[in-house]
VEXMI-497352 format. One record per residue: residue number from 1; residue in three letters; x, y, z of N, C-alpha, C in turn. Coordinates in nm, 2 decimals. Each point is the difference from the previous one (the first is absolute). Example, Ala and Ser with C-alpha at 12.3 -4.5 7.8 and 13.67 -1.06 7.14 Angstrom:
2
ATOM/1/ALA/1.32/-0.57/0.78/-0.09/0.12/0.00/0.09/0.12/0.00
ATOM/2/SER/-0.04/0.11/-0.07/0.09/0.11/0.00/-0.08/0.11/0.08
REM end
This chain:
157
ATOM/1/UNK/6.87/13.10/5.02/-0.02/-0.08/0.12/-0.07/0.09/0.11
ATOM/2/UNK/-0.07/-0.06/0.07/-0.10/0.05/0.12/0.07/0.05/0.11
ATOM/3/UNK/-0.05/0.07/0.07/0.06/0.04/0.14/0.06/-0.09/0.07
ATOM/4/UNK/-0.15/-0.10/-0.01/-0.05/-0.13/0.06/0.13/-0.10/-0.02
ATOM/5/UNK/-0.02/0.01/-0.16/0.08/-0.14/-0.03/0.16/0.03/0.06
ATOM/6/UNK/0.03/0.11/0.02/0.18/0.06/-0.02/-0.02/0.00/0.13
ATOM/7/UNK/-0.04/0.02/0.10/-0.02/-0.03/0.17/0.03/-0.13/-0.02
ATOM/8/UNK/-0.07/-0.05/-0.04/0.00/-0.17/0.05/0.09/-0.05/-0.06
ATOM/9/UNK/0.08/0.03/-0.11/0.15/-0.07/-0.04/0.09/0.05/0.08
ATOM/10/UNK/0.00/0.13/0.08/0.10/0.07/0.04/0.00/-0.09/0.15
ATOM/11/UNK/-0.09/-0.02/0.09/-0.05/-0.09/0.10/0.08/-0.12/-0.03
ATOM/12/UNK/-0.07/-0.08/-0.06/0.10/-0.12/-0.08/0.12/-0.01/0.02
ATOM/13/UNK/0.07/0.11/-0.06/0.14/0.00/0.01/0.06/0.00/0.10
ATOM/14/UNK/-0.05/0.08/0.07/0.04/0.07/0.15/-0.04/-0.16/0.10
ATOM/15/UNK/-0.10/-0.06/-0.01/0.01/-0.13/0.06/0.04/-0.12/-0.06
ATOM/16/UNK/0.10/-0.03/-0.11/0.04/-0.07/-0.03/0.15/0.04/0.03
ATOM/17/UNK/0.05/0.10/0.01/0.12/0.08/0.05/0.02/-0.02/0.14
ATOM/18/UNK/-0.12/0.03/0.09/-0.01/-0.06/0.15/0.01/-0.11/0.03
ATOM/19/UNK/-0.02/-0.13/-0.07/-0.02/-0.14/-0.01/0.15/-0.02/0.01
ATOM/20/UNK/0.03/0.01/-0.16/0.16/-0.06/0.02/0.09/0.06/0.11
ATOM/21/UNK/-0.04/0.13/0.05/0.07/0.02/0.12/-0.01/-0.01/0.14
ATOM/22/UNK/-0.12/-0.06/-0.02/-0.05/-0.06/0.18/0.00/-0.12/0.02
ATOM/23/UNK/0.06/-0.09/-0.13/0.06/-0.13/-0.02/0.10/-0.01/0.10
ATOM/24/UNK/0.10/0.05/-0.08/0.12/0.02/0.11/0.02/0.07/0.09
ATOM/25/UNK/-0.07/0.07/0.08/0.04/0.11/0.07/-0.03/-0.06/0.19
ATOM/26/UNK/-0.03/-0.13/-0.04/0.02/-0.05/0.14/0.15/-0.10/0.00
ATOM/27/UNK/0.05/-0.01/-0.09/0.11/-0.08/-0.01/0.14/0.09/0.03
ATOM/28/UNK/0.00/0.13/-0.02/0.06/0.12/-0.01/0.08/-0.02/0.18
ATOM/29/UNK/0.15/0.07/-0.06/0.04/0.03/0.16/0.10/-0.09/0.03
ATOM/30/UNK/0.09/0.01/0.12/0.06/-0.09/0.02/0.03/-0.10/0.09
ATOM/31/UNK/0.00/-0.15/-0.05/-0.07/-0.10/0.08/0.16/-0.12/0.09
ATOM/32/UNK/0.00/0.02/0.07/0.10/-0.13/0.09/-0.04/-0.10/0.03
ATOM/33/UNK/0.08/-0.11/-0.03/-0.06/-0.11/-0.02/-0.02/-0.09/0.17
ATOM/34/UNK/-0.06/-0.04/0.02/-0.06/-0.07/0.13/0.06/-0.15/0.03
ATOM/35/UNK/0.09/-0.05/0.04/0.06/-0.09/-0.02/-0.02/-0.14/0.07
ATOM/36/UNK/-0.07/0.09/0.13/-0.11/-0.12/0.07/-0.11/-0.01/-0.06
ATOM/37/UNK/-0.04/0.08/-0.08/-0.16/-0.06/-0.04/0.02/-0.08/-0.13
ATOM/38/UNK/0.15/0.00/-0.08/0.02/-0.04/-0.11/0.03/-0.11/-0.04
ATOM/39/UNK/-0.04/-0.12/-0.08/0.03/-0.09/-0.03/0.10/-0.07/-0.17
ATOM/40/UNK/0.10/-0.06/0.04/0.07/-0.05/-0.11/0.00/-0.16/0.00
ATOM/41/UNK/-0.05/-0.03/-0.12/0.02/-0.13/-0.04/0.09/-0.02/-0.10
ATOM/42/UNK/0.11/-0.10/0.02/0.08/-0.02/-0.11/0.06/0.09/-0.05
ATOM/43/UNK/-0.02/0.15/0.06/0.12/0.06/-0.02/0.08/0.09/0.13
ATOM/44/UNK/0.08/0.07/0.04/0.07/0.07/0.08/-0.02/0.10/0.03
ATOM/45/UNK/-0.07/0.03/0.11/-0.05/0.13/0.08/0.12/0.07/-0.04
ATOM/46/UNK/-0.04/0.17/-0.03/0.09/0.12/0.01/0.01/0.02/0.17
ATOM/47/UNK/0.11/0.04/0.01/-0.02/0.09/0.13/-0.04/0.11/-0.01
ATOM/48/UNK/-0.03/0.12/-0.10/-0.09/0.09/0.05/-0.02/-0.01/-0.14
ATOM/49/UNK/-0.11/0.15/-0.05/-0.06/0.03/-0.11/-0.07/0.14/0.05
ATOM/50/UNK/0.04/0.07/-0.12/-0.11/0.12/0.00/-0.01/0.05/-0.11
ATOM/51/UNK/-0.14/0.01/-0.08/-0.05/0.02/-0.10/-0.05/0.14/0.03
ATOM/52/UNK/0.01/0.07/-0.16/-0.04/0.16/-0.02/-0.06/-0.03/-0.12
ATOM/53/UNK/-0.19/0.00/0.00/-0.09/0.01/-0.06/-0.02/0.16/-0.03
ATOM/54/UNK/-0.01/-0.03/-0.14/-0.02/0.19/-0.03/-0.10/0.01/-0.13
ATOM/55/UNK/-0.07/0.10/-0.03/-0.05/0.02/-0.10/0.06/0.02/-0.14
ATOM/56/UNK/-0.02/-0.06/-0.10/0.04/0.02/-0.13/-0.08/-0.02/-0.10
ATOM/57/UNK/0.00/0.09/-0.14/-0.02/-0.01/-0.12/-0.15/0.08/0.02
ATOM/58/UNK/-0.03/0.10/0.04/-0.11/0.05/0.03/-0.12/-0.08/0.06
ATOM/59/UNK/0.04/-0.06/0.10/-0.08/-0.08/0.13/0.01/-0.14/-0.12
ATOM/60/UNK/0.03/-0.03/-0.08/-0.04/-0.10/-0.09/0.06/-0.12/0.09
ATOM/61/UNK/0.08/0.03/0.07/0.10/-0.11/0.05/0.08/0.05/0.10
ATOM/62/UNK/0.06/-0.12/0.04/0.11/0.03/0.16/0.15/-0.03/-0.07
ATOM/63/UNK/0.11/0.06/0.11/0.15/0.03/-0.06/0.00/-0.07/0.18
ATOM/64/UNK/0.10/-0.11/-0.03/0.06/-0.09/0.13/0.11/-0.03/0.01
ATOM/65/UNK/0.08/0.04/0.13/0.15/-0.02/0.03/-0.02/-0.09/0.08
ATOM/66/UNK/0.02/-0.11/0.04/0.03/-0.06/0.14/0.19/-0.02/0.00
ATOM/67/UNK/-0.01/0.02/0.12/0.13/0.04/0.08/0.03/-0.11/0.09
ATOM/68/UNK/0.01/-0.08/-0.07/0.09/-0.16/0.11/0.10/-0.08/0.05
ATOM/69/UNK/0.03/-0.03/0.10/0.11/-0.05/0.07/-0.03/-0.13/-0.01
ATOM/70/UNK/0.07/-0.10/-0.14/-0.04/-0.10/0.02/0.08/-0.09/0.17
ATOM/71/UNK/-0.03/-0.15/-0.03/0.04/-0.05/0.09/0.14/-0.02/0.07
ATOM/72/UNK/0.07/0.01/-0.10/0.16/0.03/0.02/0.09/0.08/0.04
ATOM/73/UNK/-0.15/0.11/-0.03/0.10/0.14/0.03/0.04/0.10/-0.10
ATOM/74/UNK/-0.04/-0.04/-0.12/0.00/0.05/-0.13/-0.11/0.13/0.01
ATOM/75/UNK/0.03/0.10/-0.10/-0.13/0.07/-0.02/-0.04/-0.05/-0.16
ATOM/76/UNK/-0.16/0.02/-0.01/-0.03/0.02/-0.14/-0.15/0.07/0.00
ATOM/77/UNK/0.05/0.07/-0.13/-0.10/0.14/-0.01/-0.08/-0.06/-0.10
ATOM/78/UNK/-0.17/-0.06/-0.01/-0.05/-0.02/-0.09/-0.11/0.10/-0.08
ATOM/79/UNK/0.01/0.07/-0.12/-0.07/0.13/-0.02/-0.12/0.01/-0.14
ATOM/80/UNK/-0.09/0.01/-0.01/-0.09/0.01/-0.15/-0.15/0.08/0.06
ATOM/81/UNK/-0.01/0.06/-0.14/-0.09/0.07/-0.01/-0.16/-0.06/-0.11
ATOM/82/UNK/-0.09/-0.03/0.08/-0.09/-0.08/-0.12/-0.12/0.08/0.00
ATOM/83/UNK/-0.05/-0.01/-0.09/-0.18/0.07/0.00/-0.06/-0.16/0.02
ATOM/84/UNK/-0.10/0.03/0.06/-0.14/-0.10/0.02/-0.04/-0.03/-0.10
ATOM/85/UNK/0.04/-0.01/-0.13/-0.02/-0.08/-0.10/0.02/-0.13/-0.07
ATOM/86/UNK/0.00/-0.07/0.05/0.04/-0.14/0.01/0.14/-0.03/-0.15
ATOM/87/UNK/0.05/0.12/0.02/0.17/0.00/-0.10/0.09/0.00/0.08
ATOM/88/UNK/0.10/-0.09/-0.07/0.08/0.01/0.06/0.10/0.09/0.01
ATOM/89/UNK/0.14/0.04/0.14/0.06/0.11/0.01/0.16/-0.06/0.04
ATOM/90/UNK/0.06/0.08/0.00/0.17/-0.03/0.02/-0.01/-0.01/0.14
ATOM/91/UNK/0.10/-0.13/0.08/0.00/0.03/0.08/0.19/-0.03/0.01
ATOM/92/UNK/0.03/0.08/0.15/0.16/-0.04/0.00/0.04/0.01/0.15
ATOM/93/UNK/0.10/-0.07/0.01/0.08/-0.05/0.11/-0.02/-0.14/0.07
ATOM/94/UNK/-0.08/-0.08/-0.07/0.01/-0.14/0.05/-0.01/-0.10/-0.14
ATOM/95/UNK/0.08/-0.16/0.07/0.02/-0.07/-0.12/-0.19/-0.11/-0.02
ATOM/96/UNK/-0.03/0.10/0.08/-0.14/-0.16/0.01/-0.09/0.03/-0.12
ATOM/97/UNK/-0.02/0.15/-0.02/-0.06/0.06/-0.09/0.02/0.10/-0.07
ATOM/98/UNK/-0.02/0.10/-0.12/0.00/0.06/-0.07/-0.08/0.14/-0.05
ATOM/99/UNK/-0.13/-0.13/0.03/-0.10/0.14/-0.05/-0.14/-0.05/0.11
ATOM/100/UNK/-0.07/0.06/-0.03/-0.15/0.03/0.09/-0.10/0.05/-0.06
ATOM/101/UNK/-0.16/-0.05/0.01/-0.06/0.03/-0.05/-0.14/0.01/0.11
ATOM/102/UNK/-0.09/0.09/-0.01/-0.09/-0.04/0.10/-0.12/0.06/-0.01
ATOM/103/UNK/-0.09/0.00/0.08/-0.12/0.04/-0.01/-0.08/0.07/0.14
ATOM/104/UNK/-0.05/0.14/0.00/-0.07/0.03/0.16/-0.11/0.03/0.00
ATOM/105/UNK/-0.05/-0.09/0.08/-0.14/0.06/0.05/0.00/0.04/0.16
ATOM/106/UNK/-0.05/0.14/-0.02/-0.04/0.00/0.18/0.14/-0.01/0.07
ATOM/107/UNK/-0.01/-0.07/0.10/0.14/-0.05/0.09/0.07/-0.09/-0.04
ATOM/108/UNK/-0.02/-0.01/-0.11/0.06/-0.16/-0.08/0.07/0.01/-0.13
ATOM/109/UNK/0.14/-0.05/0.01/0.03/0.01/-0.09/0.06/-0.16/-0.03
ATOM/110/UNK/0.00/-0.02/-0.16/0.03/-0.13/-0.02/0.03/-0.06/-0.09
ATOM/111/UNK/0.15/-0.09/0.01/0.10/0.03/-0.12/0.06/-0.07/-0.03
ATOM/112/UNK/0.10/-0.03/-0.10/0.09/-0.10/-0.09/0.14/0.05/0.01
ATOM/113/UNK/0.11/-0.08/0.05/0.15/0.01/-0.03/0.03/-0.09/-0.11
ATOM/114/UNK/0.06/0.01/-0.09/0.05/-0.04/-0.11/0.17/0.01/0.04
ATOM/115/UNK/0.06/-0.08/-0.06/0.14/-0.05/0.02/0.00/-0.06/-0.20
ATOM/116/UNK/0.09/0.12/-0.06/0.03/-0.06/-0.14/-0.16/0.00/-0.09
ATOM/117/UNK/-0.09/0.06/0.01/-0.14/-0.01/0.00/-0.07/-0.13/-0.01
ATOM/118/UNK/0.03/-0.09/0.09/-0.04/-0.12/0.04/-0.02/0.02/0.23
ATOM/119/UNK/-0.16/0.03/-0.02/-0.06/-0.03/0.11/0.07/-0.04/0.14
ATOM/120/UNK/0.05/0.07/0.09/0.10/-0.05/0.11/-0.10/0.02/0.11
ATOM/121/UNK/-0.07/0.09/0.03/-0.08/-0.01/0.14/-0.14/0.08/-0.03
ATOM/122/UNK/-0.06/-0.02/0.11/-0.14/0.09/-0.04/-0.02/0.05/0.13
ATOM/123/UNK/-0.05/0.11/0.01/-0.02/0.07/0.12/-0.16/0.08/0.03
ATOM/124/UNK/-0.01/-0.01/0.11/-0.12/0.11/0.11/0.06/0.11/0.07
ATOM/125/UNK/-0.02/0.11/0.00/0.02/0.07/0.10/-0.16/0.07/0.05
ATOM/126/UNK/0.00/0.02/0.07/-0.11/0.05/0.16/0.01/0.07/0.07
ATOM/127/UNK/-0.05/0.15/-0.01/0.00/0.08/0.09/-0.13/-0.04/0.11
ATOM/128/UNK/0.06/0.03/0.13/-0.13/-0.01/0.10/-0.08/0.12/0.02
ATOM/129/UNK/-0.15/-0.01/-0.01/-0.11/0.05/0.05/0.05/0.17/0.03
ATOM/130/UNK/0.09/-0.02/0.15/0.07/0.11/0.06/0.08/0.06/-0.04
ATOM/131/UNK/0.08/-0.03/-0.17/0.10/0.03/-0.03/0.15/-0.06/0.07
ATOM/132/UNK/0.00/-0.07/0.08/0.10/0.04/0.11/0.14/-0.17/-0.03
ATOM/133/UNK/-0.11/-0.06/-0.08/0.12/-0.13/-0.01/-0.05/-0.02/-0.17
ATOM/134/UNK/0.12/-0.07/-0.04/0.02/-0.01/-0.15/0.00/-0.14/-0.01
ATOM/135/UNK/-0.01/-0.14/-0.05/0.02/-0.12/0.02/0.04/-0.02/-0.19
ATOM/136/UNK/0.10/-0.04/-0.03/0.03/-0.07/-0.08/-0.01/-0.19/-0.03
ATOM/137/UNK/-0.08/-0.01/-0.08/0.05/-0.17/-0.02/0.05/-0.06/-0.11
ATOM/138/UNK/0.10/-0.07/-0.01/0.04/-0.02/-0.14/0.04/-0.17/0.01
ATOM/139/UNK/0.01/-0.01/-0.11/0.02/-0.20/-0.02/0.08/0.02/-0.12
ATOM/140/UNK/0.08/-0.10/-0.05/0.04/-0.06/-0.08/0.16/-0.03/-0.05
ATOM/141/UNK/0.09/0.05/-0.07/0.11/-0.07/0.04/0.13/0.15/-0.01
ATOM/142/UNK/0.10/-0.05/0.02/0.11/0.11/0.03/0.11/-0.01/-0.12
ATOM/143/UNK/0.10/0.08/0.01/0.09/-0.03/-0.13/0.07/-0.12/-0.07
ATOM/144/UNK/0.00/-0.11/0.13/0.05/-0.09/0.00/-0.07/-0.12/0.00
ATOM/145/UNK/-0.14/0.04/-0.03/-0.11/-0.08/-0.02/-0.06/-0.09/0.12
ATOM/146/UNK/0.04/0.04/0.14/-0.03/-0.06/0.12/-0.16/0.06/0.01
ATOM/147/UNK/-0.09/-0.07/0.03/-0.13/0.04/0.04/0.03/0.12/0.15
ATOM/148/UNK/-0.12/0.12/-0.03/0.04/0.08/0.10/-0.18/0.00/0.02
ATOM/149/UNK/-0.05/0.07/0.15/-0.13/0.03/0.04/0.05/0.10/0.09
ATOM/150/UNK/-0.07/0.15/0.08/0.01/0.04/0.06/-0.13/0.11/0.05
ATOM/151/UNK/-0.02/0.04/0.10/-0.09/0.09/0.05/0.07/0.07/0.08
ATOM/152/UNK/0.04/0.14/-0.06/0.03/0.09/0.06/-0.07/0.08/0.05
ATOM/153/UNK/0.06/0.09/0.12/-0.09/0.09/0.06/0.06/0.13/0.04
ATOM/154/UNK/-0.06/0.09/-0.05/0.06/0.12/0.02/-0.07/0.12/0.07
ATOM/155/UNK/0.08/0.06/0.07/-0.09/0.11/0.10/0.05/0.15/-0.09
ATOM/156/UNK/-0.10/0.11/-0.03/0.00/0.10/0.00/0.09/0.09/0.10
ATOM/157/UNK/0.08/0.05/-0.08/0.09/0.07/0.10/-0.05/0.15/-0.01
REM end
């Protein structure tokens, strides 16, 4: 093999290694949820939320805790770790869903909750331009089979 050629595979690597990691690395950090700018349809606003976006599986993917107070006053800790490969991953602490699957480009990531592996919601997430707000949107239904929609909004803390 050439100088040439083993430069330019080694390059390759090194920007395909940069890629999957500059996927997520605006999503990264930890985000509180915005409760004025947030919208719920058909289902019940949390009183707070704070999500801890972190890197996992060698940039391949993100590892997510959100930390919520649902409406009642309850806490619930929802936690999984996925690679941007459109597979699916375990997820735990809520009955709506199970697992997650997703895909990122850029500031975008964009995904599937499964409940029993039968399709329960689909989701966008959106980092802004500035880094500085995170917007979630998700549609489709809850454990209980009630239709849910929401646009969340989260500030960078």
């Amino acid at each position: 093999m050439s100088v040439f050629t083993r430069t330019a595979v080694v390059v390759g690597i090194l920007a395909l290694s940069y890629n999957a990691s500059a996927q997520t690395d605006a999503q990264l950090g930890t985000w509180k949820l915005n409760l004025a700018k947030s919208k719920y349809a058909g289902g019940t606003a949390p009183k707070s939320s704070t999500l801890v976006v972190e890197s996992a599986n060698g940039g391949k993917g993100i590892k997510v805790t959100a930390n919520i107070m649902l409406a009642d006053g309850s806490p619930r800790t929802i936690a999984y770790t996925a690679n941007c490969d459109g597979k699916d991953a375990a997820v735990t602490g809520t009955p709506d869903y199970n697992s997650v699957s997703m895909t990122c480009s850029g500031n975008t990531i964009k995904g599937v909750r499964r409940r029993g592996g039968k399709r329960a919601q689909t989701f966008t997430v959106v980092v802004s331009a500035d880094g500085k707000t995170r917007t979630s949107t998700s549609s489709g239904t809850d454990a209980m089979g009630k239709k849910v929609n929401s646009v969340q909004v989260f500030d960078k803390q």
